[in-house]
ZARO-381351 format. One record per residue (C-alpha): residue number from 1; residue in three letters; x, y, z. Coordinates in steps of 0.1 Angstrom, whole numbers, plus 5000, padded with zeros to 4 digits. Example, Ala and Ser with C-alpha at 12.3 -4.5 7.8 and 13.67 -1.06 7.14 Angstrom:
<nodes>
+------+------+------+------+------+
: resi : resn :   px :   py :   pz :
+------+------+------+------+------+
:    1 :  ALA : 5123 : 4955 : 5078 :
:    2 :  SER : 5137 : 4989 : 5071 :
+------+------+------+------+------+
</nodes>
This chain:
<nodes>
+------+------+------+------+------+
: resi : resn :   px :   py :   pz :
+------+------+------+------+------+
:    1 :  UNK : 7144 : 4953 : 7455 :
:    2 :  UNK : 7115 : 4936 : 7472 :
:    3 :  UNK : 7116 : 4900 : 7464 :
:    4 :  UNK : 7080 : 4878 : 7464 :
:    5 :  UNK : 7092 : 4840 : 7470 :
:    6 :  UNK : 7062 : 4819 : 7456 :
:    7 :  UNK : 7066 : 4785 : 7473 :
:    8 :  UNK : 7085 : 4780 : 7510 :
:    9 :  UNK : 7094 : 4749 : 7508 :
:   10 :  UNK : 7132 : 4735 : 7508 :
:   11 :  UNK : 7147 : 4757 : 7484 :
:   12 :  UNK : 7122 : 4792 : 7484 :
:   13 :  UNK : 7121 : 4789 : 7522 :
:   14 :  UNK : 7155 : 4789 : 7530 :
:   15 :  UNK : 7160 : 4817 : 7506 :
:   16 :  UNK : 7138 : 4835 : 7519 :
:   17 :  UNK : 7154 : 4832 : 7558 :
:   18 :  UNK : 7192 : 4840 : 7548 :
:   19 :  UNK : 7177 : 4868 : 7526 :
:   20 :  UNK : 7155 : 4879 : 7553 :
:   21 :  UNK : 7179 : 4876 : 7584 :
:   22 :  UNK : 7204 : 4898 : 7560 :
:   23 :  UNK : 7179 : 4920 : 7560 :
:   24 :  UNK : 7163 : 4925 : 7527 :
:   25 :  UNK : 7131 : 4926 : 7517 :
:   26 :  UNK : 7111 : 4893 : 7512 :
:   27 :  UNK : 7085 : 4873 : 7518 :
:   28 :  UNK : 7072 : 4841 : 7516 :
:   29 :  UNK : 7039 : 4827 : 7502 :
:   30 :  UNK : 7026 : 4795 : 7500 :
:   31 :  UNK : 6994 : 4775 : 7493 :
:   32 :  UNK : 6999 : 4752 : 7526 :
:   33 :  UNK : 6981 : 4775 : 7551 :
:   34 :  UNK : 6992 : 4755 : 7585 :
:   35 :  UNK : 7031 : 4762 : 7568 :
:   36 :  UNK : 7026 : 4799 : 7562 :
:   37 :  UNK : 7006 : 4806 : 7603 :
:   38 :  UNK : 7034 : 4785 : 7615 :
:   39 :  UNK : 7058 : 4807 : 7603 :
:   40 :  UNK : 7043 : 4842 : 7608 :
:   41 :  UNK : 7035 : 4826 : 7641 :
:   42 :  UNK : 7071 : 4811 : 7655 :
:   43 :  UNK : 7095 : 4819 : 7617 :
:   44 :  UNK : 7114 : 4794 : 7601 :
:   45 :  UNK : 7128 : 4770 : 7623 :
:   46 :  UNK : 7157 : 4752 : 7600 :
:   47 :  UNK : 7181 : 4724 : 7612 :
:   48 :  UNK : 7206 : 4704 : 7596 :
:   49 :  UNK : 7242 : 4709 : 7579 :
:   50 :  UNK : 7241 : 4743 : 7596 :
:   51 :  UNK : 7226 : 4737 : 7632 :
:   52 :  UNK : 7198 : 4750 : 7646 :
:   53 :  UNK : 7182 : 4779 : 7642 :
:   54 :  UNK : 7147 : 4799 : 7642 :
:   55 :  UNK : 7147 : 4830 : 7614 :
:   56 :  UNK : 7115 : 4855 : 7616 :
:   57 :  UNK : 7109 : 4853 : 7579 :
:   58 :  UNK : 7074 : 4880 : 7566 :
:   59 :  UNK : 7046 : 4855 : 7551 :
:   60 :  UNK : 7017 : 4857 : 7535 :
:   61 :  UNK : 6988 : 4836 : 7523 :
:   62 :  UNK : 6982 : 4841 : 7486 :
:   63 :  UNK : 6955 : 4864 : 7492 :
:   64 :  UNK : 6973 : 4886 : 7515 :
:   65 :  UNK : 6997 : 4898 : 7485 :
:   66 :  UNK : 6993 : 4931 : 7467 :
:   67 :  UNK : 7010 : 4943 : 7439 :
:   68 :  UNK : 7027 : 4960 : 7419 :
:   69 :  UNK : 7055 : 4929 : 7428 :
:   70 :  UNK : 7087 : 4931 : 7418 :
:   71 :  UNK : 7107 : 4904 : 7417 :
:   72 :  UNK : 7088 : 4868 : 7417 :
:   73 :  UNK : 7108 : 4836 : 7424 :
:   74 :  UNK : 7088 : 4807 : 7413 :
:   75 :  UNK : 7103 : 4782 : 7438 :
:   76 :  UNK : 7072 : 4756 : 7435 :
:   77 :  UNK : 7073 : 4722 : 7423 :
:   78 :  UNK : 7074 : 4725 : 7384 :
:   79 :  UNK : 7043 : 4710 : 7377 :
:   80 :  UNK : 7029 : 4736 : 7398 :
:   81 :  UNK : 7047 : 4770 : 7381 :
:   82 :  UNK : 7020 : 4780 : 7358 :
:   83 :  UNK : 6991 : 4780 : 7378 :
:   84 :  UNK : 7008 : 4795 : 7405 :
:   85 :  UNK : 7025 : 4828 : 7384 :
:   86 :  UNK : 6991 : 4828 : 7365 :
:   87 :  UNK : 6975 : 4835 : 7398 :
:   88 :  UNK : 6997 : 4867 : 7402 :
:   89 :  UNK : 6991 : 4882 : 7368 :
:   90 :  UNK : 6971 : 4909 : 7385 :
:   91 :  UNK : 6993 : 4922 : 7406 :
:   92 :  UNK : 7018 : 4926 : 7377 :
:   93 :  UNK : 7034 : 4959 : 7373 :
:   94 :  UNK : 7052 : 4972 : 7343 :
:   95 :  UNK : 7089 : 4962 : 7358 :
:   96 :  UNK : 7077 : 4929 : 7372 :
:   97 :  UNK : 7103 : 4900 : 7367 :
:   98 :  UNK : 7097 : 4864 : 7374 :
:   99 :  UNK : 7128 : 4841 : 7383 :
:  100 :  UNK : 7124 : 4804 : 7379 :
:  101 :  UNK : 7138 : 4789 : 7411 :
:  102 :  UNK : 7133 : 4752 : 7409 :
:  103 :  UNK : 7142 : 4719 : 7383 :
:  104 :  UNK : 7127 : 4716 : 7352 :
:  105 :  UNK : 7123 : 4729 : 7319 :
:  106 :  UNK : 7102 : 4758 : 7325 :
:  107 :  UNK : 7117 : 4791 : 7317 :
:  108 :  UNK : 7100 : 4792 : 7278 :
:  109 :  UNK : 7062 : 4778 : 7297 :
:  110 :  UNK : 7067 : 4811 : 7320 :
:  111 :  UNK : 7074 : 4836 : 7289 :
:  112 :  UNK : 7046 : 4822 : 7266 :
:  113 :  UNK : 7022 : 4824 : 7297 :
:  114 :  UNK : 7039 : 4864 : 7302 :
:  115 :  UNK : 7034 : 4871 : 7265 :
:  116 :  UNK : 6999 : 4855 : 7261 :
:  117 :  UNK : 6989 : 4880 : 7293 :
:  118 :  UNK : 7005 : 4910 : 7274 :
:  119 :  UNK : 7030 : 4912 : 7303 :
:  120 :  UNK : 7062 : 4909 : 7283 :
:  121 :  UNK : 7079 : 4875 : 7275 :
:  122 :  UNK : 7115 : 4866 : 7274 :
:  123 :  UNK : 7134 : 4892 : 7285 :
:  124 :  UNK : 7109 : 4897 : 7317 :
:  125 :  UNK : 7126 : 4860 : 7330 :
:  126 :  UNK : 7160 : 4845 : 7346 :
:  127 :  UNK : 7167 : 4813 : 7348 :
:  128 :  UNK : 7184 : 4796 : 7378 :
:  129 :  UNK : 7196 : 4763 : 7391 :
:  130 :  UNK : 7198 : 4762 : 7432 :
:  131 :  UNK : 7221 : 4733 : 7439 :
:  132 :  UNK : 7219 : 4735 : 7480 :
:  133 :  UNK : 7189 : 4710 : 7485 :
:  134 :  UNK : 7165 : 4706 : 7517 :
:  135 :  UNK : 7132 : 4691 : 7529 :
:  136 :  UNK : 7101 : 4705 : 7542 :
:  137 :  UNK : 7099 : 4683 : 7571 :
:  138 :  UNK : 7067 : 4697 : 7588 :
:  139 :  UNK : 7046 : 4730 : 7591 :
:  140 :  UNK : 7074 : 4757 : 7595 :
:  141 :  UNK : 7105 : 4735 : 7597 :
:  142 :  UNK : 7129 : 4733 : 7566 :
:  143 :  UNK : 7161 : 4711 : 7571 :
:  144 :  UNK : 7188 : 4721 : 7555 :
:  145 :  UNK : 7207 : 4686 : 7535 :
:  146 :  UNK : 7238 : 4701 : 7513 :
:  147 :  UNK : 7252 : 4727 : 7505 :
:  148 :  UNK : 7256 : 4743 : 7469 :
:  149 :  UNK : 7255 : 4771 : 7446 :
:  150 :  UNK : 7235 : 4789 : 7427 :
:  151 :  UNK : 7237 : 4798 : 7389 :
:  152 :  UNK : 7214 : 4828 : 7379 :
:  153 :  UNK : 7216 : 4840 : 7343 :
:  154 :  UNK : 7191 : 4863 : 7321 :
:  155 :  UNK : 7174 : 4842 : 7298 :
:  156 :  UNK : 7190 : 4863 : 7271 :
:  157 :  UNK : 7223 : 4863 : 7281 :
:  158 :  UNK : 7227 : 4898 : 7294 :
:  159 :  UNK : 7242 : 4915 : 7324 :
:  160 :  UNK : 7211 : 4934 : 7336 :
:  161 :  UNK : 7215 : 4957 : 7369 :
:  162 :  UNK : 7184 : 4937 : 7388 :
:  163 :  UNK : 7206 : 4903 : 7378 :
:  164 :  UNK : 7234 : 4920 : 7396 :
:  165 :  UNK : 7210 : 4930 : 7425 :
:  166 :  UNK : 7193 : 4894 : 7429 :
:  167 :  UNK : 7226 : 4876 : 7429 :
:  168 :  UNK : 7235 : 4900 : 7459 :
:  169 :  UNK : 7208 : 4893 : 7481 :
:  170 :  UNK : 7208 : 4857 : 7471 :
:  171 :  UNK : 7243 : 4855 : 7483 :
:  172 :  UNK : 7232 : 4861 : 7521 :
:  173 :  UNK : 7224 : 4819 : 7518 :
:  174 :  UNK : 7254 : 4804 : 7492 :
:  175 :  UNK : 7277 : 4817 : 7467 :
:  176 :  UNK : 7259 : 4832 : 7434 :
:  177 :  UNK : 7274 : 4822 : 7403 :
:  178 :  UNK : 7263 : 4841 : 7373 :
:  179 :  UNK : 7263 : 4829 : 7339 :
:  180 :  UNK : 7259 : 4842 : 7306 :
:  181 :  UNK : 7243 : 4804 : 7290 :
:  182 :  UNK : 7215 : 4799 : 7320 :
:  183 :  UNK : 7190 : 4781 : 7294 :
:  184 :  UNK : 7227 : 4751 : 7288 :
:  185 :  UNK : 7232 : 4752 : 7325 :
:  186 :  UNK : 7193 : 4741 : 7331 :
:  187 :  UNK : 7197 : 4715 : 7301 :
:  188 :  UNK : 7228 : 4703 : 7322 :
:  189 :  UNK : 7206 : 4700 : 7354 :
:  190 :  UNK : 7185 : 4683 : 7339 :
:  191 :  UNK : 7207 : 4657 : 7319 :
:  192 :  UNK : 7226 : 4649 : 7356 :
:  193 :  UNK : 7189 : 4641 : 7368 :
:  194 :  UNK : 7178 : 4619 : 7352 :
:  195 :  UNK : 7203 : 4597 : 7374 :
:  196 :  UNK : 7187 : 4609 : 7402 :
:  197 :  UNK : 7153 : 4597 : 7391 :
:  198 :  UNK : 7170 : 4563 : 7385 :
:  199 :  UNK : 7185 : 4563 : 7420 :
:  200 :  UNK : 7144 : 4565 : 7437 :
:  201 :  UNK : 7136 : 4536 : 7422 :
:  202 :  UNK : 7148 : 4523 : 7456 :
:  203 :  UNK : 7138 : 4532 : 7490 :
:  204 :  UNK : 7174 : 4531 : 7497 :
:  205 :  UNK : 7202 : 4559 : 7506 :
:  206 :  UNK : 7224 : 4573 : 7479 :
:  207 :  UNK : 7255 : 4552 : 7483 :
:  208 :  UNK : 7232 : 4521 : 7483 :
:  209 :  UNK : 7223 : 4530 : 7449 :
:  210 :  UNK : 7244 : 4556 : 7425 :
:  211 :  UNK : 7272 : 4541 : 7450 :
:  212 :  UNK : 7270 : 4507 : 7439 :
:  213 :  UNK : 7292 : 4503 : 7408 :
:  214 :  UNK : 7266 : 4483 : 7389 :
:  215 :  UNK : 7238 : 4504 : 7394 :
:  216 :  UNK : 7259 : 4534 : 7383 :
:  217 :  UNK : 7268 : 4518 : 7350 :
:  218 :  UNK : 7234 : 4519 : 7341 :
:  219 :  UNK : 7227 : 4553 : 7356 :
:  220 :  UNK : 7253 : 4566 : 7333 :
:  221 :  UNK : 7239 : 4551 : 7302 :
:  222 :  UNK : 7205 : 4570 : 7314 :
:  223 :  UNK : 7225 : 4601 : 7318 :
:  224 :  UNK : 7243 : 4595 : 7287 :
:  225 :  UNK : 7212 : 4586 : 7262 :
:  226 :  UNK : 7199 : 4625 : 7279 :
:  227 :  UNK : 7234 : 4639 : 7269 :
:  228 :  UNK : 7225 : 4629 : 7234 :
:  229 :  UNK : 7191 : 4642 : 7237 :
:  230 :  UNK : 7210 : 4676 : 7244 :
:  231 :  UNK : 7231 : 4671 : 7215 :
:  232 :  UNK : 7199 : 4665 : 7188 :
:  233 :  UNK : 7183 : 4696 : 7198 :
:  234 :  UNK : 7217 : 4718 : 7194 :
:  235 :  UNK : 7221 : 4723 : 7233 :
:  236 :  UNK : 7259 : 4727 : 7246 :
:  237 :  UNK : 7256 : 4715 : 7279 :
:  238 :  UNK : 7278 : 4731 : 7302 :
:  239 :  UNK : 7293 : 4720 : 7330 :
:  240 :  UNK : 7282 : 4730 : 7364 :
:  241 :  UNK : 7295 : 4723 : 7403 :
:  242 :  UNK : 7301 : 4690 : 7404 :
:  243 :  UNK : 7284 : 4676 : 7368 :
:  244 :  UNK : 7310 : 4672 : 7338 :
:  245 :  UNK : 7291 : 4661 : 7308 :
:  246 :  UNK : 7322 : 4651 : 7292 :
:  247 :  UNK : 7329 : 4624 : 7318 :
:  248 :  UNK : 7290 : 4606 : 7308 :
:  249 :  UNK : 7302 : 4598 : 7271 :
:  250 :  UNK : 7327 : 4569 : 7272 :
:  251 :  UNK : 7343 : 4554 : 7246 :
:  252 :  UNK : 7362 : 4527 : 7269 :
:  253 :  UNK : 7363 : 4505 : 7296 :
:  254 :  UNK : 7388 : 4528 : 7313 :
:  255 :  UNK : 7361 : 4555 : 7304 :
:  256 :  UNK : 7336 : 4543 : 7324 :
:  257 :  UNK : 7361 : 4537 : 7356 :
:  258 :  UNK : 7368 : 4576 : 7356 :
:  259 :  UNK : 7325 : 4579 : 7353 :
:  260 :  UNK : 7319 : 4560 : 7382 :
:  261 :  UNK : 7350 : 4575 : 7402 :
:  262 :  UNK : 7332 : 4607 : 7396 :
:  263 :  UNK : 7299 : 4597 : 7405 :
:  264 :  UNK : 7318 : 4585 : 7439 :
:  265 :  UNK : 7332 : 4618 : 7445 :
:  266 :  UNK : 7298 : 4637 : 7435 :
:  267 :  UNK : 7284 : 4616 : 7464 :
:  268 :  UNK : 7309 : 4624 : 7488 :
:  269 :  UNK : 7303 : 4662 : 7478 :
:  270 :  UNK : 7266 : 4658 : 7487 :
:  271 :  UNK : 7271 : 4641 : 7522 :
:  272 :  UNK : 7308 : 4658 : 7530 :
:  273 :  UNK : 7284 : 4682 : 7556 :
:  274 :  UNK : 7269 : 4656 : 7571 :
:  275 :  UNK : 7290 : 4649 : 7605 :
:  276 :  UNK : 7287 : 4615 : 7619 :
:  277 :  UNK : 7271 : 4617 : 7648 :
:  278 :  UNK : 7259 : 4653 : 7644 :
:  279 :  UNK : 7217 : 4659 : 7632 :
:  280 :  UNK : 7197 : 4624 : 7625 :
:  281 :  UNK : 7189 : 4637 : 7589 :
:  282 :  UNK : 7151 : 4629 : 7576 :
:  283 :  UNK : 7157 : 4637 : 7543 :
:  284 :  UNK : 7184 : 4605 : 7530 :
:  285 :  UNK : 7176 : 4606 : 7488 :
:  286 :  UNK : 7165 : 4627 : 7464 :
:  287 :  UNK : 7135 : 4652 : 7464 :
:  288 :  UNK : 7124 : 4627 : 7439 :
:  289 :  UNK : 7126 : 4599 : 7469 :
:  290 :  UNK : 7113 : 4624 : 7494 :
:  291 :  UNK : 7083 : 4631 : 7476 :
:  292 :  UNK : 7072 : 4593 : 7471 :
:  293 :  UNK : 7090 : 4577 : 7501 :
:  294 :  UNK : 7079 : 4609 : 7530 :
:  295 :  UNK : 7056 : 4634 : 7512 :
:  296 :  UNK : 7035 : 4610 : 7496 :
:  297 :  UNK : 7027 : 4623 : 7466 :
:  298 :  UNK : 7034 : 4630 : 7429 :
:  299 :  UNK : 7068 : 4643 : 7422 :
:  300 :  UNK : 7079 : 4662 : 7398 :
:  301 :  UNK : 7092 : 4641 : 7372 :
:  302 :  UNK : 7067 : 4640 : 7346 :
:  303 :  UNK : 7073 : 4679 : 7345 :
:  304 :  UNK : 7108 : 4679 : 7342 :
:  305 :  UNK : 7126 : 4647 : 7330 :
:  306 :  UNK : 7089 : 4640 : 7311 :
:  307 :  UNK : 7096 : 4670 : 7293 :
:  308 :  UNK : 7131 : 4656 : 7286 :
:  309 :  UNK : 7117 : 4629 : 7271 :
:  310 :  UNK : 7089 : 4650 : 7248 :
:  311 :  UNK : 7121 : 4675 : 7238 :
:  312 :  UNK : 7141 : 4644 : 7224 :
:  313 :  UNK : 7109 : 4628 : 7206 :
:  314 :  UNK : 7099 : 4662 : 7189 :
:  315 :  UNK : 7137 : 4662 : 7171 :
:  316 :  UNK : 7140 : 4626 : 7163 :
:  317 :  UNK : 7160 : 4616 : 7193 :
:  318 :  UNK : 7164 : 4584 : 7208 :
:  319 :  UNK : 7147 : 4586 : 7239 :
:  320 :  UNK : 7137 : 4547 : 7252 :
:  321 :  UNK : 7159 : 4543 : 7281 :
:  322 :  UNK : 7149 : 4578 : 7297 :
:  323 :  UNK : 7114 : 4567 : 7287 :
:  324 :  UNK : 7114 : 4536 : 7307 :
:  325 :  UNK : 7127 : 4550 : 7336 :
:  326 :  UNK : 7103 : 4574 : 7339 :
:  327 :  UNK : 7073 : 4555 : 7334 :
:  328 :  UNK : 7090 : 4529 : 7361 :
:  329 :  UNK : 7090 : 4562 : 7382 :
:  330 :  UNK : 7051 : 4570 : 7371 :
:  331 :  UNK : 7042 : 4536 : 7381 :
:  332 :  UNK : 7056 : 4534 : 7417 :
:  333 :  UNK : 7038 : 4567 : 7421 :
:  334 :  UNK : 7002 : 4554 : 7409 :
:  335 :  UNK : 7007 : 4522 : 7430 :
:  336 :  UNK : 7016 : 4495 : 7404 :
:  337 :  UNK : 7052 : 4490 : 7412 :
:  338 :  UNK : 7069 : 4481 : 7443 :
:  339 :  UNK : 7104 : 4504 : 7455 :
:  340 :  UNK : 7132 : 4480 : 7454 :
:  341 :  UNK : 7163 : 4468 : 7437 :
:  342 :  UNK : 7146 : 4450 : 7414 :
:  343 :  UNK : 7140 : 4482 : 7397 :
:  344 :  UNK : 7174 : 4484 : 7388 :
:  345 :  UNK : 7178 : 4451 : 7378 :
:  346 :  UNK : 7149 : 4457 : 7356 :
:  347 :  UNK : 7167 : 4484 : 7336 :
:  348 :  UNK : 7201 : 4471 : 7337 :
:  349 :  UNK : 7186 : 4443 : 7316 :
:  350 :  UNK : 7166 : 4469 : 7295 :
:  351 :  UNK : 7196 : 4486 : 7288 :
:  352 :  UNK : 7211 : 4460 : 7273 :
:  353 :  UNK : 7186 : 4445 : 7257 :
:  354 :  UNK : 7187 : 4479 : 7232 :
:  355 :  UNK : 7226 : 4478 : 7235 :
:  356 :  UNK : 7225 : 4511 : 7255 :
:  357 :  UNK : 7250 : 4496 : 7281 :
:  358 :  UNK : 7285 : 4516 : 7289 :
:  359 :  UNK : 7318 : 4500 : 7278 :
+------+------+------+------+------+
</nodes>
């Protein structure tokens, strides 16, 4: 299987190296032309949890690919998955399969834009959440932050033979889990992060923000209001790595104690391959925090947790303290709100003013 990897930053990049230094065959495209020369040039150099090391990794500009493709990984920001698979339509053969590798809602978006091009629909996508997480640090250098699994799944359900294939070569860079509810796995993602949206309303590092008690309580609300979103669209959220929906719906005080003991150890989990006094890591928050804080740019939270937001409106759902968030989020981004604590203070006192606060 010959894999097409549209989008080398953290997460398509360093699929493509493990993939590629197992030897199968990938490559790497991207839009960034200085990223894609410096790695036909020199590879992929990657640091990190992992060490060094410098992987020759095939690249190509986006006009440099020819078809038919096989399989297509969509590992782009969300906001960016449409325009980039529409861009690949010609070179569509009859077999072509796209995966969704990245957050977000955007499995349906990809099969209505396959079906409106008369290249299938549905069954021609998996759905996947990568749970290792990285930075694009500079033109051909990817740092490698945590480690994590992967769940693939066919949007349907089934046990297809190319399913079976991809989660092999996919296992050259972490362990492959496959699952049979992909499309309540990616609802799960998505519920869990909307408390990491909360936590880049700092420029501050993890434990300074879901790692203060106080803050968490009202991360948890955040997360739990999005739980219920789940619920009003029929969704059963399933548990994933280190995410246990059941744990963000207390009923007591002693509820929300085992909550924010959980939220602790999901920390740890993140940062347990991080050796004190091993690599100075660039990347300290969230993709989220990277993209504001480093990156400078948009990031993709009116694409994912917006759509959050627009799936709970359209079936009646309560949706204000997710709303809020996000447009807190939106306005740092467009330059009317200041990064800081005060953020959190702000929605602590939100959430309770609409008696959304845990017991």
């Amino acid at each position: 299987m010959k894999v097409t990897i549209i989008g080398a930053g953290a997460i398509g990049g360093l699929a493509g190296a493990f993939m590629a230094n197992a030897g199968h065959d990938v490559v790497l495209v991207d839009r960034w032309a200085e990223h894609i020369d410096a790695i036909k040039r020199d590879g992929l150099f990657i640091d990190g949890i992992r060490g060094e090391m410098r992987i020759p990794v095939p690249a190509a500009h986006p006009h440099e690919l020819t078809g038919p493709l096989e399989a297509v990984l969509i590992a782009t920001k969300s906001q960016h998955t449409i325009e980039a698979l529409q861009q690949l339509f010609p070179l569509f053969g009859p077999d072509t399969f796209v995966v969704s590798f990245q957050n977000g809602f955007n499995e349906p978006g990809i099969a209505d834009a396959l079906t409106a091009a008369g290249l299938g629909g549905r069954e021609q996508v998996i759905g996947s959440i990568p749970n290792y997480g990285g930075a694009l640090v500079d033109p051909g250098h990817l740092e490698f932050v945590h480690e994590g699994p992967i769940q693939l799944g066919e949007m349907d359900g089934s046990d297809r033979e190319r399913l079976k294939t991809l989660a092999g070569m996919l296992s050259a860079l972490t362990d492959v889990q496959l699952s049979s509810n992909i499309w309540g796995q990616i609802w799960a993602k998505e519920v869990y992060s909307a408390q990491v949206v909360f936590s880049a309303l700092a420029d501050a590092r993890i434990h300074e923000t879901l790692g203060n008690p106080r803050y968490a309580r009202t991360a948890g609300a955040v997360v739990r209001e999005a739980l219920e979103i789940a619920d009003a669209n029929g969704i059963v959220v399933e548990a994933f790595d280190f995410f246990d929906p059941a744990n963000y719906r207390p009923t007591t005080p002693a509820d929300t104690q085992k909550l924010l003991a959980n939220v602790d150890h999901a920390i740890w989990l993140l940062k347990k391959d991080q050796k004190p006094g091993g690599h100075a890591f660039r990347k300290k928050g969230s993709g989220i925090w990277w993209d504001i804080v480093y990156r400078k740019r948009q990031s993709e939270v009116r694409s994912s947790n917006g759509k959050l937001i627009d799936l709970g409106k359209a079936v009646g759902a309560d949706t204000r303290l997710n709303e809020r968030l996000c447009t807190m989020i939106y306005e740092i981004e467009d330059g009317k709100r200041r990064l800081g604590f005060h953020n959190f203070d702000e929605l602590e006192e939100y959430a309770a003013s609409i008696g959304k606060t845990l017991p």
